[in-house]
C-alpha positions as a Markdown table, in Angstrom:
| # | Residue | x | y | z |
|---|---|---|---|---|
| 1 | Unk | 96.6 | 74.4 | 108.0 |
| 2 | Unk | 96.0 | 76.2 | 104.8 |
| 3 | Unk | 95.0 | 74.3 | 101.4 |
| 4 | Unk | 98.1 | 74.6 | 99.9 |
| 5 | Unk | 100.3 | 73.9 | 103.1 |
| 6 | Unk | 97.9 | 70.1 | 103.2 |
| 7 | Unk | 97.9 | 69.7 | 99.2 |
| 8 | Unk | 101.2 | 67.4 | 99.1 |
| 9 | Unk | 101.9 | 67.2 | 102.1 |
| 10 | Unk | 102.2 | 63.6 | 103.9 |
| 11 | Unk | 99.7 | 63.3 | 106.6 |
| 12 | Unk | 99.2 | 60.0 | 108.3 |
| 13 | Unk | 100.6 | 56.9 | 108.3 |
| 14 | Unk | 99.0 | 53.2 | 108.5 |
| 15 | Unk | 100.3 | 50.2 | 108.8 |
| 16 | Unk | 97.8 | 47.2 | 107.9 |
| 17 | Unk | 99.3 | 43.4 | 109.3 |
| 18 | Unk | 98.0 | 40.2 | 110.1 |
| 19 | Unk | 98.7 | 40.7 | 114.0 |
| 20 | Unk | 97.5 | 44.3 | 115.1 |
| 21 | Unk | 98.3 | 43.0 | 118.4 |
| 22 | Unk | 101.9 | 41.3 | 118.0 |
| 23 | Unk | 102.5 | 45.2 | 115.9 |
| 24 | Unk | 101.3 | 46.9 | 118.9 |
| 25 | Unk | 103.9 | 45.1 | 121.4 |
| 26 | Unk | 106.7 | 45.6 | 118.9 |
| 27 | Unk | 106.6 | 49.3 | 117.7 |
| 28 | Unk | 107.2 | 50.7 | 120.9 |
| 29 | Unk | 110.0 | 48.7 | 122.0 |
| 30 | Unk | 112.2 | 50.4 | 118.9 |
| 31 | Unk | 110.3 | 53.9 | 118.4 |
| 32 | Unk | 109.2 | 55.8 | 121.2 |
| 33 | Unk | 105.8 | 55.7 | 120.8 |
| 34 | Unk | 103.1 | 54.3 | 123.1 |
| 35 | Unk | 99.6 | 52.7 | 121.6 |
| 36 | Unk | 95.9 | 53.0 | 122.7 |
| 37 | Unk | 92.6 | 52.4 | 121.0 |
| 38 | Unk | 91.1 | 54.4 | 118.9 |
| 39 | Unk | 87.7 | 56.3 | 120.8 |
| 40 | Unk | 86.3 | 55.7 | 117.5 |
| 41 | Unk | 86.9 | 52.3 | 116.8 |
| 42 | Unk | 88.4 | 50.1 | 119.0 |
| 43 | Unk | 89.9 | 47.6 | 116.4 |
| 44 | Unk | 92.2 | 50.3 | 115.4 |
| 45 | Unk | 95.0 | 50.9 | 117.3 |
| 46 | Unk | 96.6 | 54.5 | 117.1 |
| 47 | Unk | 100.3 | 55.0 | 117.6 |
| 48 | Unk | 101.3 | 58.2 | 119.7 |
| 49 | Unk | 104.0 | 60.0 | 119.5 |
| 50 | Unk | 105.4 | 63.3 | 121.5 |
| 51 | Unk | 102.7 | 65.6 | 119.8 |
| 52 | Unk | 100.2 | 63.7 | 119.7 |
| 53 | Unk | 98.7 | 60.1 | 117.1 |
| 54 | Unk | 100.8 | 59.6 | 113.9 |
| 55 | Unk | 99.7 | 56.8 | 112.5 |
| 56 | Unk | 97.2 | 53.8 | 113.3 |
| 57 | Unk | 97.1 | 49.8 | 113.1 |
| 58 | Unk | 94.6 | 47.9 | 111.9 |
| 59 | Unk | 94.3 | 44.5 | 110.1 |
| 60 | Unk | 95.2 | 43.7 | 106.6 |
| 61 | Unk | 92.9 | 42.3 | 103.9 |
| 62 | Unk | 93.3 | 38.2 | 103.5 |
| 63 | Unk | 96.5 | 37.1 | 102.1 |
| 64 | Unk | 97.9 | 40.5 | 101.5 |
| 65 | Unk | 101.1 | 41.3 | 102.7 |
| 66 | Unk | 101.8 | 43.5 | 105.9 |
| 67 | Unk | 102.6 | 47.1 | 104.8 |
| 68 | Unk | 102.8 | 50.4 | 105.3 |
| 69 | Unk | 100.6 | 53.0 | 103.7 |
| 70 | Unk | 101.6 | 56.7 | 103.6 |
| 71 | Unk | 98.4 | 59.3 | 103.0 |
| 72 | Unk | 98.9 | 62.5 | 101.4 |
| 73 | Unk | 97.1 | 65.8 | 102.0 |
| 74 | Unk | 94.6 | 66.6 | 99.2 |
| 75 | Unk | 92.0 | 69.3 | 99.8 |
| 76 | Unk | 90.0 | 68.7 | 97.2 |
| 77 | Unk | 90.2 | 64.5 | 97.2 |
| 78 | Unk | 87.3 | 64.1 | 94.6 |
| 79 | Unk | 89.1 | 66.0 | 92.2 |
| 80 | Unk | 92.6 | 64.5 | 93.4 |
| 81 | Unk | 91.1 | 61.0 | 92.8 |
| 82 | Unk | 89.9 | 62.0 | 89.1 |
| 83 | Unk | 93.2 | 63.9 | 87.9 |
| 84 | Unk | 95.3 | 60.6 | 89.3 |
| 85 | Unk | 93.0 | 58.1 | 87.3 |
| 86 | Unk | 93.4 | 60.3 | 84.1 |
| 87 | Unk | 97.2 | 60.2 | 84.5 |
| 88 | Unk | 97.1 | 56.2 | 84.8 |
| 89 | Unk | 96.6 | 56.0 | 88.5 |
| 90 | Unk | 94.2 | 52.8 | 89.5 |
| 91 | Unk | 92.0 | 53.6 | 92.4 |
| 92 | Unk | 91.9 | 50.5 | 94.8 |
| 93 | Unk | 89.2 | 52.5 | 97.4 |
| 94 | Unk | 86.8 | 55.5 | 96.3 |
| 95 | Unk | 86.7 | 58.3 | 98.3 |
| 96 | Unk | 85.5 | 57.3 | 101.8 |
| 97 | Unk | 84.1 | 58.7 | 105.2 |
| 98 | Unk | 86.4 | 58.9 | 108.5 |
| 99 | Unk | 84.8 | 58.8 | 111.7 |
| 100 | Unk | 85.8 | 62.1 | 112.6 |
| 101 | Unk | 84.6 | 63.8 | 109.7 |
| 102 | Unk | 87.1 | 63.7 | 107.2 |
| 103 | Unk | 88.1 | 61.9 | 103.8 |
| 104 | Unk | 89.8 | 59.1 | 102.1 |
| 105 | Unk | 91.2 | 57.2 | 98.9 |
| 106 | Unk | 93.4 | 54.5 | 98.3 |
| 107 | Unk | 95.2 | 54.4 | 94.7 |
| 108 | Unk | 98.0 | 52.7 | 92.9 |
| 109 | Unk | 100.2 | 55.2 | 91.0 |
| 110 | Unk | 101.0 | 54.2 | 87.2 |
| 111 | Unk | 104.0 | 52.3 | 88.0 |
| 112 | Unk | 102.2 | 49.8 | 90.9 |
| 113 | Unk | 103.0 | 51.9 | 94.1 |
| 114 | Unk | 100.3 | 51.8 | 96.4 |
| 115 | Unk | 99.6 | 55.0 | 98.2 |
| 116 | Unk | 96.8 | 57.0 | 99.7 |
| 117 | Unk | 95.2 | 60.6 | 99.9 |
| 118 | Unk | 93.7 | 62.2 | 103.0 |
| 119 | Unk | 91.6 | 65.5 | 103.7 |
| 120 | Unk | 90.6 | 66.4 | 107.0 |
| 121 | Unk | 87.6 | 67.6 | 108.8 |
| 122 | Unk | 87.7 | 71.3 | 108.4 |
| 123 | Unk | 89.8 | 72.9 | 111.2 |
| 124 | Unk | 91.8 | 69.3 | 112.4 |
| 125 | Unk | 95.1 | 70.8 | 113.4 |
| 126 | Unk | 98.7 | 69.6 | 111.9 |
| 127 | Unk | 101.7 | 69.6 | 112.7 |
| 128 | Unk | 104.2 | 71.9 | 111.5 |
| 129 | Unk | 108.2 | 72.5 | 111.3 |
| 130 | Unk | 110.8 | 69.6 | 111.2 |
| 131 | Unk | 109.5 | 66.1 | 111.9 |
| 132 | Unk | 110.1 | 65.4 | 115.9 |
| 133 | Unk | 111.3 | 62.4 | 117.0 |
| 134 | Unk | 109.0 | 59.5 | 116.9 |
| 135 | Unk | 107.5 | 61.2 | 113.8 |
| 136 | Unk | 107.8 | 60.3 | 110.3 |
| 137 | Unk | 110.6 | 62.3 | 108.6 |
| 138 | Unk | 111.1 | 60.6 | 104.9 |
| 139 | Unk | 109.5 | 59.1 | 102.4 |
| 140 | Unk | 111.0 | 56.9 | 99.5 |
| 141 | Unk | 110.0 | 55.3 | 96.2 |
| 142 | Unk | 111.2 | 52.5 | 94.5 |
| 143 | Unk | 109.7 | 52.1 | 91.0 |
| 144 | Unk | 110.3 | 51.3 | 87.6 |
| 145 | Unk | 110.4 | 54.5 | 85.8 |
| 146 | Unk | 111.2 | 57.6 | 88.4 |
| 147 | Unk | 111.2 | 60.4 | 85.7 |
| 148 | Unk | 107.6 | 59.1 | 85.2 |
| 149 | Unk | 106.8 | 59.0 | 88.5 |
| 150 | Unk | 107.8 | 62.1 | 89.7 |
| 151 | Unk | 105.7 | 63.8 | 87.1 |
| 152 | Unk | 102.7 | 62.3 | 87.9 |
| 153 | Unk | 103.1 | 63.5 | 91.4 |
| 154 | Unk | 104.3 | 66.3 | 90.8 |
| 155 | Unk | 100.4 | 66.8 | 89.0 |
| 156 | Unk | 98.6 | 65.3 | 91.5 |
| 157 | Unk | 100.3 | 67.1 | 94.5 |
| 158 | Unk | 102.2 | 69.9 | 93.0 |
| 159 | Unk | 105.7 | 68.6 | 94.3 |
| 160 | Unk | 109.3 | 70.3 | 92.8 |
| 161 | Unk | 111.4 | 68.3 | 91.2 |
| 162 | Unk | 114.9 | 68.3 | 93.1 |
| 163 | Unk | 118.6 | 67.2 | 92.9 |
| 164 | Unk | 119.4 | 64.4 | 91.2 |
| 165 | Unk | 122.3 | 62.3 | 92.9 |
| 166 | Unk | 124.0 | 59.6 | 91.3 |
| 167 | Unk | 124.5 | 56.4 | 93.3 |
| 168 | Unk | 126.9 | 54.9 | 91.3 |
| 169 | Unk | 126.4 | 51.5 | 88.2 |
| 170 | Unk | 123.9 | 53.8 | 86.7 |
| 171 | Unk | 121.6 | 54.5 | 89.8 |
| 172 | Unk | 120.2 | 57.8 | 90.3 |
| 173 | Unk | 118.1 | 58.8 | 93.2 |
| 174 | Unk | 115.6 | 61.9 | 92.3 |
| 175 | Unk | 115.0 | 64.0 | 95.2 |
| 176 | Unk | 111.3 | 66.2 | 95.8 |
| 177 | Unk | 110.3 | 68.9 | 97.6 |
| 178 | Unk | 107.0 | 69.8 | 98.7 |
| 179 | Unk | 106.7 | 73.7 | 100.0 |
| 180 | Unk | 110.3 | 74.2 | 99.2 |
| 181 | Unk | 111.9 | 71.3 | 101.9 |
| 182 | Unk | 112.9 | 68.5 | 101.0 |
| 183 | Unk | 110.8 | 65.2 | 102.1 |
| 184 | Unk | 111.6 | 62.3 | 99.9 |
| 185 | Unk | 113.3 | 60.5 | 96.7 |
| 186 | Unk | 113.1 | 58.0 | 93.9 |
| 187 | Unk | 115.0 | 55.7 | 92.4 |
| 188 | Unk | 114.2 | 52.9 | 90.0 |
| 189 | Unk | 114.1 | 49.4 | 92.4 |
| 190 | Unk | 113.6 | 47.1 | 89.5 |
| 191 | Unk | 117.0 | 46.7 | 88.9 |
| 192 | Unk | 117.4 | 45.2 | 92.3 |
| 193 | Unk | 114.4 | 43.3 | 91.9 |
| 194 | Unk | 112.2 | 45.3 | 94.3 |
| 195 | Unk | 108.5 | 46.0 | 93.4 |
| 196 | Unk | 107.5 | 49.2 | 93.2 |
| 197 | Unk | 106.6 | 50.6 | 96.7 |
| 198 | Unk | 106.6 | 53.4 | 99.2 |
| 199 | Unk | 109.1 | 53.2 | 102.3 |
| 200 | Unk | 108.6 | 55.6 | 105.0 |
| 201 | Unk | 111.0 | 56.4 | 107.7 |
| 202 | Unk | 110.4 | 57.3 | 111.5 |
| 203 | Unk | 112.8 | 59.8 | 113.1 |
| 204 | Unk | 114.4 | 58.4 | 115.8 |
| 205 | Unk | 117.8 | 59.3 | 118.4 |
| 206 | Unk | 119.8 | 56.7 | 117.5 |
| 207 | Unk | 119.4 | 54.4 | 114.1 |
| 208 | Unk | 122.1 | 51.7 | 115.5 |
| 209 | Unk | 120.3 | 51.8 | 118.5 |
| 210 | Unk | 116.8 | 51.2 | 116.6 |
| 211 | Unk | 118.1 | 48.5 | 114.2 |
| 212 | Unk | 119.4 | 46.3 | 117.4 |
| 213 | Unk | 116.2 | 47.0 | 119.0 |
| 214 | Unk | 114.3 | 45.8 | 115.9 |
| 215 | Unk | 116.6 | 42.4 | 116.0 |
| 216 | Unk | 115.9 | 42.3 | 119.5 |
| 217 | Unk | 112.0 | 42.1 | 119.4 |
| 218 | Unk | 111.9 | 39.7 | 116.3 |
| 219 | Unk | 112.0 | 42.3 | 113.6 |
| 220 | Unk | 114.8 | 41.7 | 110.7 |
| 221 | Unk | 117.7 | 44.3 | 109.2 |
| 222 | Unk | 117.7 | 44.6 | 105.9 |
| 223 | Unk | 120.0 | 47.4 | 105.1 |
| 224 | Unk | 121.7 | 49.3 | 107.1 |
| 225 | Unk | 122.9 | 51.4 | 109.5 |
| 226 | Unk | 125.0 | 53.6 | 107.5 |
| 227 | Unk | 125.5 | 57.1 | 106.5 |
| 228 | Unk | 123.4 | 58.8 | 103.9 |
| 229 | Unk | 124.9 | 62.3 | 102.0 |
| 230 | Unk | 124.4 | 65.3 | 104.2 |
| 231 | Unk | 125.4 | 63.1 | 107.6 |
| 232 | Unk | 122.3 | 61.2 | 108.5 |
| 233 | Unk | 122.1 | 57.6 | 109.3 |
| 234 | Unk | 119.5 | 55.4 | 108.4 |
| 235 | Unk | 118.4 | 51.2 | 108.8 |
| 236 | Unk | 116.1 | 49.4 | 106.6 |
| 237 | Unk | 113.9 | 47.0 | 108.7 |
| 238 | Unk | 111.1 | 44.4 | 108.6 |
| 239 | Unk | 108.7 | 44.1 | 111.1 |
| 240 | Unk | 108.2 | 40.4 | 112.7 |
| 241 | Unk | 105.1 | 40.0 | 110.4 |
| 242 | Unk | 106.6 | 41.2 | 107.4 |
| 243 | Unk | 106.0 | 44.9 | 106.8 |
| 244 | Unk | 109.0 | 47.2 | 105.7 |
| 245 | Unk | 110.1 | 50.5 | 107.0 |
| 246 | Unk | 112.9 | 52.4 | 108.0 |
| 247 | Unk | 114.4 | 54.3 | 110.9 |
| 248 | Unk | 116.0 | 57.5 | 110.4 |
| 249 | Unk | 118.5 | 59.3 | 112.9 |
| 250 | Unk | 118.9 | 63.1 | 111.8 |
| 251 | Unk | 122.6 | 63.5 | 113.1 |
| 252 | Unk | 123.6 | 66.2 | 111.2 |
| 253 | Unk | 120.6 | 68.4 | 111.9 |
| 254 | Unk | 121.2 | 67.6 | 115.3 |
| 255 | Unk | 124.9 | 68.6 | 115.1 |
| 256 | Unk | 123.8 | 72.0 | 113.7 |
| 257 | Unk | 121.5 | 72.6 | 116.1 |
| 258 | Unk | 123.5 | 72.1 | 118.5 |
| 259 | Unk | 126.2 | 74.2 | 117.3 |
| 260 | Unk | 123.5 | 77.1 | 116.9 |
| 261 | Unk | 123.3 | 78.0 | 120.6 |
| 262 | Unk | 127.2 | 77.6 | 121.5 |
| 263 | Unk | 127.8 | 80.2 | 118.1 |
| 264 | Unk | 125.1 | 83.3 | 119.8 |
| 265 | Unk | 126.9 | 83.9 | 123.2 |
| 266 | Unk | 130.5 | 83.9 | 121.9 |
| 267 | Unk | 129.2 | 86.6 | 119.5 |
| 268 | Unk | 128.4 | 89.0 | 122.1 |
| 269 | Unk | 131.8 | 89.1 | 123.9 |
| 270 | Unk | 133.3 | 90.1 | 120.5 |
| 271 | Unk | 131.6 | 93.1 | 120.6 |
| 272 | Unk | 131.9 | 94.0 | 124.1 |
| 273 | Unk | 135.8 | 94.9 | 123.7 |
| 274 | Unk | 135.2 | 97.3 | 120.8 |
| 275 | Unk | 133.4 | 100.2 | 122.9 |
| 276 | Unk | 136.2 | 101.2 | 125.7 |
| 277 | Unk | 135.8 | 104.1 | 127.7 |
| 278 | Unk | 137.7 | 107.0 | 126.3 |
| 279 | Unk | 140.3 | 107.3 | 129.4 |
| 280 | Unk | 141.5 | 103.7 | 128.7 |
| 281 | Unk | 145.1 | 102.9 | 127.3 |
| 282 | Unk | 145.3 | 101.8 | 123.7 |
| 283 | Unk | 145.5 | 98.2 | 123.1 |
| 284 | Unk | 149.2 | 97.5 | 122.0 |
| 285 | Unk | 149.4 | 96.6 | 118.4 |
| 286 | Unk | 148.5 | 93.4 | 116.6 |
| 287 | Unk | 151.9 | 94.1 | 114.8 |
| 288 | Unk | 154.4 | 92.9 | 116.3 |
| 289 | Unk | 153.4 | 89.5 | 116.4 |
| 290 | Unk | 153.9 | 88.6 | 112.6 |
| 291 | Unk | 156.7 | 91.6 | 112.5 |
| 292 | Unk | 158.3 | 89.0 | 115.5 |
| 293 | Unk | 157.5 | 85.7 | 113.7 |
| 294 | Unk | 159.0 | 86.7 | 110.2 |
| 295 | Unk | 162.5 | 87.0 | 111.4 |
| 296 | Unk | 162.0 | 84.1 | 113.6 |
| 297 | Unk | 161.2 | 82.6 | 110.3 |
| 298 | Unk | 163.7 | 84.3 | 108.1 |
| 299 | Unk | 166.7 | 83.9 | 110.5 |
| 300 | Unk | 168.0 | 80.5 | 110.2 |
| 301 | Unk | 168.0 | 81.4 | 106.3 |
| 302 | Unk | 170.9 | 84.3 | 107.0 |
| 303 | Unk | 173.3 | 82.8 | 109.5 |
| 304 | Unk | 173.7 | 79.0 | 107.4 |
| 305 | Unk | 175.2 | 81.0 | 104.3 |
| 306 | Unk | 177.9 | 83.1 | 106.5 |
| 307 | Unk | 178.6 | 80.3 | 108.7 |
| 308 | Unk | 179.9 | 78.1 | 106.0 |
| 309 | Unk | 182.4 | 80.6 | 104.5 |
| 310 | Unk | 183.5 | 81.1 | 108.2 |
| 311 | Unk | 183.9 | 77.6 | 108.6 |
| 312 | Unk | 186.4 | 77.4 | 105.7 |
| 313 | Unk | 188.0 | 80.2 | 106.3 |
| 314 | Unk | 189.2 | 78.9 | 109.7 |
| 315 | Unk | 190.0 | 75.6 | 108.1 |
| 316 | Unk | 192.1 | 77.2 | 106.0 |
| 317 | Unk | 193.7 | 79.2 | 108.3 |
| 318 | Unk | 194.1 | 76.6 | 110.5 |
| 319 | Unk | 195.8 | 74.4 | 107.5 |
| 320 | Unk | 198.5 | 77.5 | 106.9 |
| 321 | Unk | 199.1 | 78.2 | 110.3 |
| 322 | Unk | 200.1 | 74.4 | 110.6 |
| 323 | Unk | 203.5 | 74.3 | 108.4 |
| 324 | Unk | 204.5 | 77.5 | 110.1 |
| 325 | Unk | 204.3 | 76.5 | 113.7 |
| 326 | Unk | 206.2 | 73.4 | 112.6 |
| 327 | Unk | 209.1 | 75.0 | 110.9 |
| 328 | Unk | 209.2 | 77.8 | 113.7 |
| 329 | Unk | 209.2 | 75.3 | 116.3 |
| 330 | Unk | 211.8 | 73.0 | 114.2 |
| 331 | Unk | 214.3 | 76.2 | 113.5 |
| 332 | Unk | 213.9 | 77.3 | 117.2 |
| 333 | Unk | 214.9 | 73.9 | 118.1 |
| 334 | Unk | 218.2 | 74.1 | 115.7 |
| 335 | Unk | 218.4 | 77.5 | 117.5 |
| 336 | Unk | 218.8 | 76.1 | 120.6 |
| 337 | Unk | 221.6 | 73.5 | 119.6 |
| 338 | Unk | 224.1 | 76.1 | 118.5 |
| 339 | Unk | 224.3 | 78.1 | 121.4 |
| 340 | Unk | 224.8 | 75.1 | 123.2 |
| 341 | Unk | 227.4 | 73.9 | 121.1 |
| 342 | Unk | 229.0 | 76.8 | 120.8 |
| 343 | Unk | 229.4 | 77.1 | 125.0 |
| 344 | Unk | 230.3 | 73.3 | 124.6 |
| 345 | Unk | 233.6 | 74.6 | 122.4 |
| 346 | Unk | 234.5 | 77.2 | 125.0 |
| 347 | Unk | 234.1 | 74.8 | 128.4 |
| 348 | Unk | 237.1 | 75.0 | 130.5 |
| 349 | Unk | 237.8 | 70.8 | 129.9 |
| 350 | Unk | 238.1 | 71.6 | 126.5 |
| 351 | Unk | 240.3 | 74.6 | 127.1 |
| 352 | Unk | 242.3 | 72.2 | 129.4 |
| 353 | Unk | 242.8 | 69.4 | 126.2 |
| 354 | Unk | 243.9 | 72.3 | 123.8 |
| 355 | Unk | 246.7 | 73.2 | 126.4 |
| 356 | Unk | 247.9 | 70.3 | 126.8 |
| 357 | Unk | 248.0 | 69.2 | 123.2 |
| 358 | Unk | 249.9 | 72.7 | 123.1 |
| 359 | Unk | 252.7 | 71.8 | 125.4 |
| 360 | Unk | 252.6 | 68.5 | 123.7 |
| 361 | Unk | 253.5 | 69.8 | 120.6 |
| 362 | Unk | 256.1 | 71.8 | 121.7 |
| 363 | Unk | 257.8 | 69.4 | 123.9 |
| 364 | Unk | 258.2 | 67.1 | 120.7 |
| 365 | Unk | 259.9 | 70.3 | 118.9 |
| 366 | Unk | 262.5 | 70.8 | 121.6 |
| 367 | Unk | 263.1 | 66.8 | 121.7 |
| 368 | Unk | 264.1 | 67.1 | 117.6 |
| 369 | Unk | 266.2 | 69.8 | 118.0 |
């Protein structure tokens, strides 16, 4: 790794406790990582992940609290360690000796955070690319003044200053970059009564998972699980001697890289159809398709309007052709009454009655006489 891929970047990982064994039987039951001694030193327990150690375990100083220590690449530590104590950084241990050749320094920033840098034995090999699982994939800062903070890291290690997202009551959480991806944020903890201190988060495949594990083996939840802006899901948990960190399930990255592999073969077919051989027939047209669904659309517009007038107009004849019937049926009956009447005059009984009131009458007139 170059200089200026290590200056910034974070590096290792330490977590100092008051039980290095009791640590070393709980980690692995909610990260995947397996310990073993150091070659080096014995008393220090490294934790190994899928590519190899990333971090270590050792015991505490008396009557200081368990916690985790994040170390940041500097190349030139000496000169590191000088330009942080001129910018109100304390240094807590001078630049040291590791066993396999390279350097160390523990510091408090200006605002109380405790943190450390690291440069490595020339030509130590480093891990590149997004953090794996098992590896540590965040970093956070609660502190009293963030703008403050970020500019004295942003000296010290050359970090950009990123996004600023506002987290509601007046919170904002500052977001850095450190060779152009984002690794970490700030906030200011005081107002929640938290002292100012790093948190580092572990990648792992499932954070709900993790945080019941963590309850399981003794450890405590303090926050959490729940959904972070961009889709990942984090916990915030204490270790069974006291030490804070946090487990951090990348979903979303997951999601997309998931969706990268499904996205390259259904390109190809696409293409495929577009180079047909020249004695093939010519695809029908896309056309009729909308040409089919606008009248489908359109047509229950046209027949509503005529149907109504229709409707009336049948009413209405219906209504006039009503009176006519009646009458026609009423004068056909009178119809057929006076022909029957008529015949009724001219039946032979009644010819019969006329005759003999006839003879009657003349019978009378012959009697007078």
């Amino acid at each position: 790794m170059s200089n200026a891929e290590l200056r910034g970047k974070f590096v290792w990982h330490e977590l100092a406790t008051t039980d290095t064994a009791g640590a070393g039987a709980f980690y692995p039951k909610v990260i995947s990582w397996k310990t073993q001694p150091w070659e080096k030193d014995a008393s220090y327990t490294l934790l190994m992940g899928s590519n190899g150690p990333t971090g270590g375990v050792m015991s505490g100083d008396a009557g200081a609290m368990p916690h985790w220590i994040a170390y940041i690449g500097a190349p030139d530590i000496a000169a590191s360690v000088e330009s942080a104590k001129k910018l109100g950084a304390t240094v807590l241990k001078g630049v040291s000796d590791v066993a396999t050749g390279g350097k160390y320094a523990v510091l408090k920033d200006p605002q109380g955070a405790t943190f450390a840098m690291y440069s490595p034995a020339p030509g130590t090999p480093s891990g590149s690319g997004a953090p794996a699982i098992g590896e540590f994939s965040w970093h956070e800062l609660a502190t009293t003044d963030f703008e403050a903070a970020l500019r004295f890291y942003q000296q010290v290690f050359g970090w950009d200053k990123g996004p600023v997202h506002d987290m509601g009551n007046g919170m904002k959480y500052q977001l850095f970059h450190h060779a152009g991806q984002e690794v970490g944020g700030m906030f200011n903890g005081d107002t929640m009564g938290m002292a100012p201190a790093w948190m580092c988060y572990v990648r792992v495949d499932d954070a709900g998972k993790a945080a019941n594990a963590v309850k399981s083996a003794g450890g405590r939840i303090l926050n959490g699980p729940m959904e972070v802006p961009g889709g990942d899901w984090v916990a915030q948990v204490m270790d069974p001697q006291g030490a804070t960190f946090a487990v951090h399930e990348r979903k979303f990255a997951a999601a997309q890289a998931a969706a990268k592999p499904a996205a390259k073969p259904a390109a190809k077919p696409a293409t495929k159809p577009l180079a047909k051989p020249a004695n093939s027939l010519p695809d029908k047209p896309a056309a009729p398709k909308p040409a089919a669904a606008a009248p489908a659309a359109a047509a229950p517009a046209k027949p509503k309007p005529a149907a109504k007038p229709a409707a009336k107009k049948k009413a209405a004849s219906k209504a006039a052709k009503k009176p006519a019937k009646k009458a026609a049926k009423k004068a056909a009956k009178k119809a057929a009454k006076r022909p029957a009447a008529r015949k009724a005059k001219k039946s032979p009984a009644r010819k019969a009655k006329k005759k003999a009131g006839a003879k009657k009458s003349a019978k009378k007139a012959r009697k007078h006489r």
